[in-house]
C-alpha positions as CSV (number, residue, x, y, z in Angstrom):
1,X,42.8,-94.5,-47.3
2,X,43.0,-97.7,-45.8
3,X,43.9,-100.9,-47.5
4,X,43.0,-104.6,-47.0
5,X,45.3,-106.6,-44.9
6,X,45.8,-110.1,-46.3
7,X,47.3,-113.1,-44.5
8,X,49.4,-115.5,-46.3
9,X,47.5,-117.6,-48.7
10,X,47.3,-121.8,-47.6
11,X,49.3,-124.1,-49.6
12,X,46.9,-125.5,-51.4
13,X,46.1,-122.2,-53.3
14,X,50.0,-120.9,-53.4
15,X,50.6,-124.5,-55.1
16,X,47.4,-124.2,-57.8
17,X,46.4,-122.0,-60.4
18,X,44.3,-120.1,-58.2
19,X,48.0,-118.7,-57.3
20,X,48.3,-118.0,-60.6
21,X,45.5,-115.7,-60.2
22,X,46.7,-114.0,-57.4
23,X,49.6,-113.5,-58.5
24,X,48.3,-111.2,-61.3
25,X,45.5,-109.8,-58.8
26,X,48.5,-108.3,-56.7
27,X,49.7,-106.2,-60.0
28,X,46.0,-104.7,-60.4
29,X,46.0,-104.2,-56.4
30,X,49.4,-102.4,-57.2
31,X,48.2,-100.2,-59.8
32,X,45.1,-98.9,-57.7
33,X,47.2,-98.3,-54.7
34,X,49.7,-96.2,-56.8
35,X,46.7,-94.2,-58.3
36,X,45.2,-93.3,-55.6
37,X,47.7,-92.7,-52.9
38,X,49.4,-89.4,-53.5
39,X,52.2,-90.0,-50.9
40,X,53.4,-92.6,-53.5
41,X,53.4,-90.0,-56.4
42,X,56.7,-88.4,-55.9
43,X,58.6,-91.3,-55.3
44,X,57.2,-92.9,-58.6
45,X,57.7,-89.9,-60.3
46,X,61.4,-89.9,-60.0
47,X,61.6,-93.1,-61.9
48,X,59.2,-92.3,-64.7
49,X,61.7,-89.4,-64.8
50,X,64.8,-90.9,-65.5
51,X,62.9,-94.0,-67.5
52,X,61.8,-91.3,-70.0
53,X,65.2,-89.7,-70.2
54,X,66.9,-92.9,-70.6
55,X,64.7,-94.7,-73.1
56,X,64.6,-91.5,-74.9
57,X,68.9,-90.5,-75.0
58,X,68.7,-94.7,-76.4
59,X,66.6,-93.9,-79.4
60,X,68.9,-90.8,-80.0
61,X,71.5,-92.8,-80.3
62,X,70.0,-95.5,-82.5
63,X,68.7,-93.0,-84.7
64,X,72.1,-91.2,-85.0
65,X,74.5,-93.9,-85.5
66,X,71.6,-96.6,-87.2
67,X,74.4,-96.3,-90.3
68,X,77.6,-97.7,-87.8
69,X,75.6,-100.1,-86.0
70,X,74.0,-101.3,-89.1
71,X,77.8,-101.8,-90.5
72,X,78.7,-103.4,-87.1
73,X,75.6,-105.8,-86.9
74,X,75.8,-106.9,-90.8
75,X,79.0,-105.6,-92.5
76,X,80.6,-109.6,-92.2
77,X,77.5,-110.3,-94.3
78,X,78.9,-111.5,-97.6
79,X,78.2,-109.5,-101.0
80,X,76.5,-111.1,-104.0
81,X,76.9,-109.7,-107.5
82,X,75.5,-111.6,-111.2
83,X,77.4,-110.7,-114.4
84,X,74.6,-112.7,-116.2
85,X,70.9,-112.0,-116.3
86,X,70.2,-115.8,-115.2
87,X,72.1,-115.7,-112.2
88,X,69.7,-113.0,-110.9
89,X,67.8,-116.5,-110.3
90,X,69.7,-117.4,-107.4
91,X,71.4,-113.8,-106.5
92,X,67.9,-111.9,-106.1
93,X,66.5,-114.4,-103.6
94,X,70.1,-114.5,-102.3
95,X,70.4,-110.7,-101.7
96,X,66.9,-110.5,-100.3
97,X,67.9,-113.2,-97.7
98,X,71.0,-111.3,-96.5
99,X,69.5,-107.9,-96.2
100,X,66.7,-109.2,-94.1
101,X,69.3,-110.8,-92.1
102,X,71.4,-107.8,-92.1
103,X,67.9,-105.6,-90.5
104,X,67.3,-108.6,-87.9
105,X,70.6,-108.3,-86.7
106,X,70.1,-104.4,-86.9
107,X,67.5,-104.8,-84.9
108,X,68.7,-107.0,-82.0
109,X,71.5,-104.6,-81.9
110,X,69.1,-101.4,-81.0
111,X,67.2,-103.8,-78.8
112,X,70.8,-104.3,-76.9
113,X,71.0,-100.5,-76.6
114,X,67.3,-100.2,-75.4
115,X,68.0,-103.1,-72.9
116,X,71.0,-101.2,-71.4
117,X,69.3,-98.2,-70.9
118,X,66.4,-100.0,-69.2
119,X,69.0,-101.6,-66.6
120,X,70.6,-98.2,-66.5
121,X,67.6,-96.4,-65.2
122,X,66.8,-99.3,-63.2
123,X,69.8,-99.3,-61.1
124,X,69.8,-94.6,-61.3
125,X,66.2,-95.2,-59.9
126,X,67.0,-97.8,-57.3
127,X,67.3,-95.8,-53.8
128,X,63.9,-94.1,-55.0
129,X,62.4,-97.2,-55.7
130,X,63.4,-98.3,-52.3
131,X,62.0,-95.0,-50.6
132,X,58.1,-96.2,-52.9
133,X,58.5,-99.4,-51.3
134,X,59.0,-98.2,-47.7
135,X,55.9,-95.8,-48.3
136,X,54.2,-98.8,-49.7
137,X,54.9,-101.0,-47.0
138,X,54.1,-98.0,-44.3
139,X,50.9,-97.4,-46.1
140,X,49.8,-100.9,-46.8
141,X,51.2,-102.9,-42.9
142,X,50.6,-99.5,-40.9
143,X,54.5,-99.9,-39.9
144,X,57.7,-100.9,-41.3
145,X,59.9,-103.8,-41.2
146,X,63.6,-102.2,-41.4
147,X,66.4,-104.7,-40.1
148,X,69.0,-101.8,-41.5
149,X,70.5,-98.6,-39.8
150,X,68.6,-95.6,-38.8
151,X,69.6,-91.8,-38.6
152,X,71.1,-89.9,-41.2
153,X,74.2,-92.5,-41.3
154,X,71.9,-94.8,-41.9
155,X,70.1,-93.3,-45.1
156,X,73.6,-92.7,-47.1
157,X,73.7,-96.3,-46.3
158,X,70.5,-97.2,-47.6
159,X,71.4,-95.7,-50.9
160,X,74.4,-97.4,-51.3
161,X,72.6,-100.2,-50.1
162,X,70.0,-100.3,-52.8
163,X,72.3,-99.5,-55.9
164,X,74.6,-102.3,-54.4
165,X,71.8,-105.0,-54.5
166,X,70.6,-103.8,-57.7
167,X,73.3,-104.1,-59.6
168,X,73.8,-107.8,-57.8
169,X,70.2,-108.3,-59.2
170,X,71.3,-107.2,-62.6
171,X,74.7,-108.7,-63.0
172,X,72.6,-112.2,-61.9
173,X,70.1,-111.6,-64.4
174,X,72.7,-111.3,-67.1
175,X,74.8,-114.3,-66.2
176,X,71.6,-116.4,-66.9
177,X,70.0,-114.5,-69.8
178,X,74.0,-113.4,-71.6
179,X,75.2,-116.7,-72.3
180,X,71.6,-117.8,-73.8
181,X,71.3,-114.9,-75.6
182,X,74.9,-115.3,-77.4
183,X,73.9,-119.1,-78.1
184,X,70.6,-118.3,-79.4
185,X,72.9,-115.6,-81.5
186,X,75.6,-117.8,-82.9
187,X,73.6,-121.6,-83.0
188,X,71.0,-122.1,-85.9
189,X,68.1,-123.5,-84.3
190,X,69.2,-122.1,-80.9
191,X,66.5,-119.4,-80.4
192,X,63.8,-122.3,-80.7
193,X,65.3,-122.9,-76.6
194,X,67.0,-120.2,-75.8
195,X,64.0,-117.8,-76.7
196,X,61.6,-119.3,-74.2
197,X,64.1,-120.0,-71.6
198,X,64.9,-116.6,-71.8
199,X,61.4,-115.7,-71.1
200,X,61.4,-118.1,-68.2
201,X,63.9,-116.7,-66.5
202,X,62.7,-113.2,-67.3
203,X,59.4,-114.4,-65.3
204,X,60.8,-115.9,-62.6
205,X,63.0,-112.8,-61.6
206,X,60.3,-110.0,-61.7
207,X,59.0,-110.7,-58.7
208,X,62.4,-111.4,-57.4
209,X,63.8,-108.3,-58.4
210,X,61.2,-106.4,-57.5
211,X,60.1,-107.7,-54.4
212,X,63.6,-107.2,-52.9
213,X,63.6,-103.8,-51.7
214,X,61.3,-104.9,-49.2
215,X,63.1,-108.0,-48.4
216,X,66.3,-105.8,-48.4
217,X,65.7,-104.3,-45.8
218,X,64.4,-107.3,-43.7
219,X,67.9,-108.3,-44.6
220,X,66.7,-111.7,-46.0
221,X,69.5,-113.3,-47.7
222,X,70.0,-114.6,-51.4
223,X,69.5,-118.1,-50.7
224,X,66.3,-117.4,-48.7
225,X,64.8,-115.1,-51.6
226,X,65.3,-117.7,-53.7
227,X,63.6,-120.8,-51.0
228,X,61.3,-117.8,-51.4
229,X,60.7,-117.6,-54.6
230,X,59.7,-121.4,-55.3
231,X,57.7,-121.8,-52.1
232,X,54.9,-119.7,-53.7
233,X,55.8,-120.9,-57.5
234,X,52.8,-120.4,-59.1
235,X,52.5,-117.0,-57.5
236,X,55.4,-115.5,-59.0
237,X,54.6,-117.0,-61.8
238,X,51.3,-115.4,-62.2
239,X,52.8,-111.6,-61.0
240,X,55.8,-112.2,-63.0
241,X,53.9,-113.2,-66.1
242,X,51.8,-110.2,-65.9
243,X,54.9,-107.9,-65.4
244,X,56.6,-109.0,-68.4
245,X,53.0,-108.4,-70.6
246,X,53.1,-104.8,-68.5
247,X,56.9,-104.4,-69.5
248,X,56.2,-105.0,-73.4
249,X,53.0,-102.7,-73.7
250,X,54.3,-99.4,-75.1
251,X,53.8,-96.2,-72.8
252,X,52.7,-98.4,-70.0
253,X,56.6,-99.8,-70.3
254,X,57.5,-96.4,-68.9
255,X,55.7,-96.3,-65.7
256,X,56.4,-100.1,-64.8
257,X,58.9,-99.9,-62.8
258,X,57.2,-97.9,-60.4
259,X,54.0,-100.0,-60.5
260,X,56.2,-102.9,-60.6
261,X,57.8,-101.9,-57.5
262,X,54.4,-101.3,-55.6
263,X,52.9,-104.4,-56.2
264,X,56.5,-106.3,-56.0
265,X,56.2,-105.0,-52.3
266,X,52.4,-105.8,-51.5
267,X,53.6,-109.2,-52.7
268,X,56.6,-109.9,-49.7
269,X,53.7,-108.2,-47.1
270,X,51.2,-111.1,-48.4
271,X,53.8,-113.5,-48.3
272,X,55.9,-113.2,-46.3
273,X,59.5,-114.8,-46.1
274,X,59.7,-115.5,-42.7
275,X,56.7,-117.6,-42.9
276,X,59.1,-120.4,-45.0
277,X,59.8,-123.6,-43.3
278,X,63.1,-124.1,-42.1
279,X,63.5,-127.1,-45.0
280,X,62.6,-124.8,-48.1
């Protein structure tokens, strides 16, 4: 099957909502591609795969040590007791308070564990969500764009390649998101900033993240991804909004990577980086 061959949108849509919009219209363009191309079925596979097994070896664990991580999350949680029937006034409300607290802290905890073994399946599947995108990008352009090494030399170095700039990608993501996270954690009031800054972020490095197997291999560099990145704002603000909807859906979180990964590489071929004017 072929597919449509798009040029690079003018600036007057990349800098509107109508960017918006196609931002989100490359996710749907995604998703048909992945259902309907075989040749992309293996590669996607792989990472459903290890998605499944990851996400599900997570809630094992929660489920098995809930007890010890409940202790850990809430056991610095101080204990109320009333010798008098009055003060069950003040220590019933007080003791409901604490245990709710105690489960919300519960709670972020298992998210923690789910969040790790997201990012631990995301860098395992790495080098086969590089091999989707180079079938992507052969299917979609009719050639590829590979600025790296060929021969068999070449491939071990492709793999190291792609865990190496994913776990760049993650350890980035974490030194934005970590110290947030521990502020909106420790500060009263804190989450009421750090919760939608946290989103922000989260939006802004979708398409960054998974757009960059494509521009990993044209070699584009950090500080171009990110010229990238807020040259066509409103674009990845549309694709990454409607990634992070896709992330949170249950069942369709498990095959988003893969469909993440397709559309994150029909986005570079419609806009591409090389197109940016030298003064960003």
């Amino acid at each position: 099957m072929g597919w449509e061959k798009h040029g690079p949108m003018d600036r007057q849509d990349v800098g509107s909502p109508l960017g918006a919009m196609e931002g989100v219209r490359i996710l749907f363009e995604g998703a048909r591609m992945l259902a309907r191309e075989p040749r992309l079925w293996l590669p996607a596979a792989i990472p459903v795969a290890l998605s499944l097994l990851s996400f599900s070896l997570a809630v094992i664990c929660v489920v098995t040590y809930a007890s010890e991580m409940h202790e850990l999350a809430a056991g610095w949680l101080p204990e109320m007791s009333a010798d008098r029937w009055y003060e069950w006034l003040w220590v019933g409300p007080g003791l409901f308070l604490l245990r709710a607290v105690g489960w919300l802290l519960f709670l972020v905890v298992a998210a923690a564990v789910m969040v790790v073994a997201y990012m631990l399946a995301s860098l395992l599947a790495a080098p086969f969500h590089d091999w989707l995108a180079y079938r992507v990008e052969e299917i979609a352009a009719g050639t590829v764009r590979d600025a790296t090494s060929g021969g068999f030399g070449g491939t071990v170095a492709d793999i190291g390649r792609s865990l190496l700039q994913e776990l760049k990608r993650l350890v980035f993501f974490l030194s934005l998101v970590g110290p947030l996270a521990v502020a909106g954690f420790l500060i009263p009031g804190a989450p009421l900033l750090t919760g939608p800054a946290i989103v922000v972020i989260t939006v802004l490095f979708l398409p960054l993240d998974y757009a960059s197997y494509a521009l990993d291999r044209r070699l584009v560099p950090f500080d171009r991804k990110r010229r990238w990145l807020f040259e066509h704002l409103h674009v990845m603000l549309g694709f990454g909004s409607g990634a992070f909807v896709t992330c949170l859906v249950p069942g369709l979180n498990f095959v988003a990577m893969p469909l993440l990964v397709v559309a994150g590489t029909l986005l570079c071929l419609r806009h591409d980086p090389d197109a940016i004017r030298a003064s960003g």
